[in-house]
C-alpha positions, 0 to 999 in steps of 0.5 A, a space after each residue: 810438478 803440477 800435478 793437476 796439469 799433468 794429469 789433465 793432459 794426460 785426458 787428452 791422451 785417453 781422448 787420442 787412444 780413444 780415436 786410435 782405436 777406431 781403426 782396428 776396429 773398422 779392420 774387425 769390421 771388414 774382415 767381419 770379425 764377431 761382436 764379442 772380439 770387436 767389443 773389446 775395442 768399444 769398452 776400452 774406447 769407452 772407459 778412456 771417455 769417460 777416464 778422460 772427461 774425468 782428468 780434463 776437469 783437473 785442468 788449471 786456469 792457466 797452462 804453464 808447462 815446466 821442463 819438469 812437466 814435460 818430463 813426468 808427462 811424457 813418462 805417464 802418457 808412455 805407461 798409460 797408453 802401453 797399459 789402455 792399449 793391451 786392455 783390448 787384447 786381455 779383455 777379448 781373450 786373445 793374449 789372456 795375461 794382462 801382464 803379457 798383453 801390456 808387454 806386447 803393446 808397450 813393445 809396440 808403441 815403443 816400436 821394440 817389437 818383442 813379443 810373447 806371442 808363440 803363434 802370432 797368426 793365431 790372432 784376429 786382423 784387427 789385433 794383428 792391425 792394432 799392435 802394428 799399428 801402435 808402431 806407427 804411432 809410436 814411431 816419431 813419439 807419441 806426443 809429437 803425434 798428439 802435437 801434430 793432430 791435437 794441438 795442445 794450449 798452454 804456454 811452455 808446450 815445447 819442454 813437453 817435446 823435449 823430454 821425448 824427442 830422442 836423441 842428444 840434440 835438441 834441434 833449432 827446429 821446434 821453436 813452434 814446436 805444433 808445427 814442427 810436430 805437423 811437419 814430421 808427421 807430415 814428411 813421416 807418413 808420406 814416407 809410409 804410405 809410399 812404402 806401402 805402395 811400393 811394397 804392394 808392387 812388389 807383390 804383397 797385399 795391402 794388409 800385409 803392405 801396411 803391416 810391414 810399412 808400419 813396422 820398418 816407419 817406426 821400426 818396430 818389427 811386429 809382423 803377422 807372419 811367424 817367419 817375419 819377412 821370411 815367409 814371403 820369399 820375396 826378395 824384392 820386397 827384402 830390399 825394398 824393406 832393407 832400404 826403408 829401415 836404414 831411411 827411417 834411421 835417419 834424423 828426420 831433420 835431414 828431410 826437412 833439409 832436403 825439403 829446402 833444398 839444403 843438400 850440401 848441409 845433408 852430406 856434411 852432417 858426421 853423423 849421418 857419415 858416420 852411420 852410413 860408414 857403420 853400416 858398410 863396414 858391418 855389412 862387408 865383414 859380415 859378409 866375409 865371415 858367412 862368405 863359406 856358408 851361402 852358394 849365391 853372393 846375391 843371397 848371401 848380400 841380400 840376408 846380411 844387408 837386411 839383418 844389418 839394415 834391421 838390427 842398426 835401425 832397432 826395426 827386428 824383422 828377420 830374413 835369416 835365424 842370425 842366432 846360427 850364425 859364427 860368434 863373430 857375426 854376433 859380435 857385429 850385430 851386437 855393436 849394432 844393436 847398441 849403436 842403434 839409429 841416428 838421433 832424431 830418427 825413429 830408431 832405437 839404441 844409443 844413437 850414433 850422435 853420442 858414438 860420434 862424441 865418445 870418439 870425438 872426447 878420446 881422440 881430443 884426450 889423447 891428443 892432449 897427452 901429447 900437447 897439454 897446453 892445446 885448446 882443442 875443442 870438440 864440433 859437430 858439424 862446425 858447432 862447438 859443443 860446451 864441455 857441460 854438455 859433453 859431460 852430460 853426454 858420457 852421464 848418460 852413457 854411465 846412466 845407461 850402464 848402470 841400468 842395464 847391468 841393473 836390469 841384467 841382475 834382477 832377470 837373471 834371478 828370476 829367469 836363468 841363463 845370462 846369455 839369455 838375460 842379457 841378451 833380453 835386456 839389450 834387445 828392449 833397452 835399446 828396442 830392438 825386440 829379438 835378440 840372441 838365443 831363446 829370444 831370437 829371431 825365431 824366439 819369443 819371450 813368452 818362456 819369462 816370468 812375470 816379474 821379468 816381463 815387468 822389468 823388461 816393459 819398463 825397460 823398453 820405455 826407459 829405452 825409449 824415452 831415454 831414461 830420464 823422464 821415466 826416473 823422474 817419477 821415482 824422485 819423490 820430491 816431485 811428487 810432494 811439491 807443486 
């Protein structure tokens, strides 16, 4: 690793939260908020200057990014942001834990959207802007922003994009990979800002429109509302919001095919079939099992499709306490949870993609038991996939594992009932925020200790990024060379 490259691109970062943090600051100023609350968005904006003057004096002559590079950047520029971006919170005493104020933003530049708060209303309309806002950034990845509004030089930039782009497959599109970035961005925010207008449509203000569109664009779930979208009592705005988190599900990829007026390549993409089929399969057995519980069918459509809608998307907004709800609806929404959106898309979770390749593999072994002596290749879309990279696909899914159960030991020790850790972990490893039981939807996880919060945080990244960029920094090998 190149230490000095890697940590000069990093004074970039802190460039870029410098700027982010303008905007909760004019919200302060509108809503005329003290000097003492706002001020802690200018000593923040202020230490990320000078931190970032600093590390761009490390930048070499020559920029050559390596896939090893991008890796342990993309881990650092995660953390290091997560951390800057709760200083503001800790600093003007509105969450008076620096562990608790890191954890809320890394949730929300991680779009989990699991928070410590108890009364969420308590905080000032910047704080509540500022860590929904994070969603939005942190929804298509933050360094594919800082591509798309900064663009970075140097040679070998696109392994900087690889080692954040989630999801199992590395699209043909990022040969360019700023203008790539740009046109995400580009297709990303058009979307929000025509959710923002019609949710205001529907009724809500603009405020509450942004909170509520930053939260479903990047399917984070941070409201301003304790209740979530529930205190609204609109249901106008539960479909229109229910529609948005399974849009923003999607690999982005398909937009930019529609965009080109691909649209046969839209409707034979599998995995975009199969997520739908997912959806409507969960919805209609949900249904069933709560079908004695509500008095309205219309009610009974609109609370399952929005919980489905939220917890496949790993968006976490909440119409109905699905904690109350039978065992079987749990089971559900737990497949769902660990099904997650498609790759590609600013959902979290396993992604659809690999569920779609662990059928694949199972179905082909078993048809081999039959005819030992069949070739029988695995395709996506008509593309045969080589056998290493089905290989790697199950490695993650035994990585992945491995660090749940991880994760499931070690706050189990220091917080209490499985149920409730293991609940906690699936809902940040796989971003989701609320989970079951003391964590659910009308939950918090300000009751956990420090220690699990830690863990937890670094799980939501780990979540995020996809495990291996942030494991790369626990290789000590790359530290001691280059």
């Amino acid at each position: 690793m190149n230490k000095r490259l890697v940590f000069s691109f990093l004074g970039n970062i802190a460039y870029l939260e410098a700027g982010l943090l303008v905007f909760p600051i004019i919200v302060g100023l509108i809503y005329r908020e003290s000097l003492a609350s706002l001020s802690a968005y200018v000593w923040v904006q202020a230490i990320l200057i000078l931190l970032g003057f600093a590390l761009r004096k490390l930048s070499p002559d020559q920029a050559i990014y390596t896939f090893v590079d991008g890796l342990a950047i993309t881990s650092l520029a995660w953390l290091f942001l997560s951390f800057f971006g709760g200083l503001p919170l800790y600093i003007s005493g509105q969450i008076p834990s620096l562990v608790d104020a890191v954890f809320e933003m890394a949730s929300g530049f991680t779009t989990t959207g699991a928070s410590i708060l108890i009364n969420v209303e308590a905080l000032s309309q910047s704080a509540l802007f500022w860590r929904s806002f994070s969603h939005l950034v942190g929804g298509m990845g933050l360094l594919v922003f800082a591509f798309a509004f900064v663009p970075q030089k140097g040679q070998g930039t696109v392994n900087i994009m690889r080692a954040e782009v989630p999801g199992p497959k590395f699209g043909k599109l990022v040969a360019k990979n700023e203008n790539y970035a740009f046109m995400l961005y580009k297709i990303y925010l058009i979307m929000t800002a025509v959710l923002v207008l019609i949710l205001m449509m529907t009724g809500m203000s603009l405020f509450d429109s942004l909170i509520y569109a930053f939260g479903a664009a990047g399917t984070g779930g941070f409201a301003n509302k304790a209740e979530s979208v529930a205190y609204f009592h609109n249901p106008a705005a539960e479909y229109v919001l229910s529609i948005a988190m399974i849009l923003f599900g999607f690999n982005f990829n398909l937009y930019y095919f529609m965009m080109l007026g691909r649209i046969k390549d839209i409707f034979e993409n599998e995995e975009l079939r199969l997520f739908l089929l997912i959806i409507g399969l969960a919805i209609i057995g949900i249904m069933i099992s709560l079908s004695g519980s509500y008095d309205s069918l219309e009610v009974l459509f609109r609370d399952t499709l929005f919980t489905v809608s939220t917890i496949i998307s790993t968006t976490g907004y909440a119409t109905a306490d699905f904690a109350l709800w039978p065992l079987f609806t749990h089971v559900i929404l737990l497949i769902l949870m660990f099904s997650g959106g498609m790759a590609g898309s600013t959902a979290g979770g396993l992604k659809v993609s690999r569920l779609l390749i662990y059928g694949k593999t199972i179905i082909r072994e078993l048809r081999l038991n039959l005819q030992p002596r069949r070739v029988l290749p695995i395709t996506i879309d008509g593309e045969i996939l080589s056998e290493s990279y089905v290989k790697q696909t199950f490695f993650y899914f035994g990585l992945y594992g491995l660090i749940f159960i991880i994760g499931v030991l070690v706050v189990s020790v220091s917080q209490g009932p499985f149920l409730t850790a293991f609940s906690a972990v699936s809902a940040t490893l796989n971003n989701i925020g609320p989970g079951m039981g003391v964590v659910g939807p009308t939950g918090s996880y300000a009751g956990f200790t420090v220690i699990s919060k830690i863990v937890l945080t670094f799980l939501m990244i780990i979540g995020r990024l996809e495990i291996y960029p942030v494991l790369i920094l626990f290789n000590y090998k790359v530290w001691t060379k280059g």
